[in-house]
N, C-alpha and C positions, 0 to 999 in steps of 0.2 A: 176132890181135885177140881182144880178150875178150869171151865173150856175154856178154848182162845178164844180172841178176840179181835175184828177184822176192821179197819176204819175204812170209811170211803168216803167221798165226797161226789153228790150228784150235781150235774147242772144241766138245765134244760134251754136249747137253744135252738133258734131257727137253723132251717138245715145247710143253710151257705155259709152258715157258721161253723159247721161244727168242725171241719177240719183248722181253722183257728184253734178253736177251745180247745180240741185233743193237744193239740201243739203247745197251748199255753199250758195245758194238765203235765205232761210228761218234762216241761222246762220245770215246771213248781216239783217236782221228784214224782210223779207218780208211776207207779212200779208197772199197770196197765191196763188200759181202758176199754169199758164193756161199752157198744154203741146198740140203743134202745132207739126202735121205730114204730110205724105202723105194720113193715113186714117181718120183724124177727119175731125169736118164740116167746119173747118176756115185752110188752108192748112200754113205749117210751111215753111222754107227758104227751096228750092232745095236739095235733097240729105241730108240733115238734121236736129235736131230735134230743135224749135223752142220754149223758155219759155218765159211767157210773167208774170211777176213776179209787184205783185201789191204793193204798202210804199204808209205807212201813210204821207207821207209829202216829196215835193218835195228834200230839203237837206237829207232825210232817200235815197232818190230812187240815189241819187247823190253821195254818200259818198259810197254807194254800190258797184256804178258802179268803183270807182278810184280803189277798195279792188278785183276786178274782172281781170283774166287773159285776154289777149286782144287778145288770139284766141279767145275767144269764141263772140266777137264784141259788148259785150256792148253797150246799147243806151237806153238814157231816152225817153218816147216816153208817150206824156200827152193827155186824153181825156178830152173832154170840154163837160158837161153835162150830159142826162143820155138814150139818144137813142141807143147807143151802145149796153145796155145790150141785148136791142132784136135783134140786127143786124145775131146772127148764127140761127136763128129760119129757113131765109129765105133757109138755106142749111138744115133743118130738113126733111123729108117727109118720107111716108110709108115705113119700107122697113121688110125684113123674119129675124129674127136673129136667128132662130133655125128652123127647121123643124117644119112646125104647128102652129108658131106662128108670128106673124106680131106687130111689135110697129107703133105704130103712133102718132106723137104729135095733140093736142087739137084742134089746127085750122086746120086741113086737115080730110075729111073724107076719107074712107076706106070701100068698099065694100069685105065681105070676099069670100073666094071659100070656100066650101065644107070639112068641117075637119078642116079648120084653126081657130087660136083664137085670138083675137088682144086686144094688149094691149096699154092702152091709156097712154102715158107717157109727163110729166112733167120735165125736168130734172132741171127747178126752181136754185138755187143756188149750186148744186149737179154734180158733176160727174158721168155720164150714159146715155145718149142718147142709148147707145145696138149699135153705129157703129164703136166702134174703135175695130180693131180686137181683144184684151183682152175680151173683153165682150160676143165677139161672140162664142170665142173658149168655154168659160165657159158655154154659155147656150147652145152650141151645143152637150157638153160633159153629161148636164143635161140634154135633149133631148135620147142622149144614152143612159141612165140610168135610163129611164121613168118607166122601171117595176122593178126597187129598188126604187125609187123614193117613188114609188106610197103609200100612207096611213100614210106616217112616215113624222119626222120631219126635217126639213134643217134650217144649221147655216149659214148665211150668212156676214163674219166678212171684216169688211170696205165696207158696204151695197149701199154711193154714193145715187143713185137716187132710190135704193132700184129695181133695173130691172131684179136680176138676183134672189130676194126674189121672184118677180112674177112667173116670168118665171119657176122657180120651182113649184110655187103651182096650176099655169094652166097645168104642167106636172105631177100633180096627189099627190105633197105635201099635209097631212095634215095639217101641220101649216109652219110657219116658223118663226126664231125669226132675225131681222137683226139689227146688231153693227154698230157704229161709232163714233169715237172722235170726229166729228163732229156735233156739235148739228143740222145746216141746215141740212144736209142730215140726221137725222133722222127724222125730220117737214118735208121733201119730201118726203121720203120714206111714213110716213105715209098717206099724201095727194093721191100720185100717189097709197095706198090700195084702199082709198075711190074713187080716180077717176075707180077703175074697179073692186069695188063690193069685196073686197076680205079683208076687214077690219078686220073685225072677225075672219081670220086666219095668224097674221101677229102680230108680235110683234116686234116693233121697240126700241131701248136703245142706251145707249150712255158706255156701260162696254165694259173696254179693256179686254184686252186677259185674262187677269189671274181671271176676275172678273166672267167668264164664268163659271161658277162649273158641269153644267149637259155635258154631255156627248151626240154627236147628232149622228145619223147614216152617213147624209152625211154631211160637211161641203164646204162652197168653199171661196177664200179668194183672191181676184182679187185685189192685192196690189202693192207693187213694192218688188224688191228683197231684199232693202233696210232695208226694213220690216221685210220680210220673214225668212230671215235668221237668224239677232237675236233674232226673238222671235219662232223660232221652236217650238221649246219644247213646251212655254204654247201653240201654236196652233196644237200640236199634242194631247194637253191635252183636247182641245174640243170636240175630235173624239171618236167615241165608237168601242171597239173592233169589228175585221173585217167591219169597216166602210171604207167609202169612205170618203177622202182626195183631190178636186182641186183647184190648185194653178194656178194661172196666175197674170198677169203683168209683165211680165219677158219676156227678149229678149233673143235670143237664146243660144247667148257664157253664157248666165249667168246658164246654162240646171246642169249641172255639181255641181256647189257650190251650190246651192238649194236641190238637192237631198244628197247633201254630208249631209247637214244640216237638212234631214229628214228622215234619217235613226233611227230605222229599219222600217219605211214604204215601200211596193216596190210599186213598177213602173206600172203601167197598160196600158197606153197608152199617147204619148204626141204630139197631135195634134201642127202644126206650120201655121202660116199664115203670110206670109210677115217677119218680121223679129222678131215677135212674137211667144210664145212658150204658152203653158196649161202641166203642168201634171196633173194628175190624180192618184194618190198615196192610196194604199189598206191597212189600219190597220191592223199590227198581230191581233192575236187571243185575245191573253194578252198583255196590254201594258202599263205603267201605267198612 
């Protein structure tokens, strides 16, 4: 019997690029794109940002590639079978992504110290392992925020593996409800509640931005600028006066057009790590 067979097509880009390239990968049909760095668990080309962009069919991965600028190097590059999928696990292991708390995936145990809390994570079909710096800045900024945090509710929009819903509600969230176009990452997000006890507080869906009607104290929304930008508005629409506002996924030259694009919220604090950015933006009073 014959294994499958997966086509992809890699291109390696600077990293001001690379929310172009994803955008041109998914216009040429690709079904969805893995992004390679210096911080994730599969490391991208030297010096820049690595996409690894999945087609349904070897002629879809091919016709992409001819329609592709040849800076960015273009290559079809095909898996045979289905061991791959677990091959980044072996780069997964314990590690703090916020003060207090520890992720660990399901095959490694984890003894905790004293105060910390760990959380069992799955990231299954899902974006969110909690190591790429985006993820960290976001729950380290919720860490800062543990005593606004604490009894209320958080919106978590473009949820991924749902790790930064957690990390909120072991920071003293009463509930939280987490989005995604994605229907996989809402079936993780939910899995990875029930993997650590926290089901009953946790409402996972698949509503965009404007489908949100309630109003949450804090929101946070680890996207890409892509995103961010043109849908300001409805995501400023999900925040409740003098609430809390962070944003991540966004590399650093992009600091400027994001906030131009989220005014009148100000500025509270914007954490940077590598070439990576978080704001943290404060709701007026009234807003509508």
């Amino acid at each position: 019997m014959n294994e499958p067979r997966y086509p992809y097509v890699w291109v390696h880009v600077k990293e001001l690029e690379a929310d172009e390239a994803s955008a041109a990968l998914f216009d040429l049909g690709a079904l969805g794109i893995e992004e390679r760095d210096a911080s994730t668990l599969i490391k991208g080309a030297p010096g820049r940002v690595t996409l690894v962009a999945s087609f349904e069919t070897q002629e879809d991965a091919e016709l992409a590639i001819g329609q592709l600028p040849l800076a960015w190097d273009p290559a079809l590059h095909e898996v045979i079978g289905d061991s791959f999928r677990d091959e980044w696990k072996k780069h997964f292991h314990p590690f703090a992504v916020c003060e207090g708390v520890v992720v660990r995936p399901p095959w490694e145990p984890y003894d905790p110290k004293p105060g910390e809390r760990v959380l069992e994570l799955e990231p299954g079909r899902a974006f969110g392992t909690g190591l790429h710096e985006t993820t960290s800045l976001v729950s380290h900024e919720l860490a800062t925020l543990e005593a606004e945090l604490r009894g209320r509710e958080l919106l978590d929009l473009g949820c991924g593996s749902g790790i930064l819903s957690l990390v909120g509600l072991v920071k003293g969230a009463a509930r939280a409800r987490a989005t995604d176009i994605d229907p996989e990452a809402v079936e993780v997000t939910r899995e990875n509640a029930v993997r650590n006890g926290l089901e009953n507080r946790i409402d996972a869906d698949c509503a965009r931005f404007l489908a949100v009607e309630q109003k949450y104290p804090v929101v946070v929304a680890n996207i890409e600028a892509r995103v961010l930008i043109p849908h300001a508005r409805e995501i400023m629409n999900t925040v409740a006066p003098s609430g809390v506002l962070i944003l991540s996924g966004l590399l650093a030259p992009q600091r400027d057009d994001v906030l131009a694009a989220y005014t009148p919220f100000t500025l509270e604090a914007e954490p940077v790590r590598g070439e990576w950015i978080a704001l943290r933006l404060r709701a007026p009073k009234t807003h509508a």
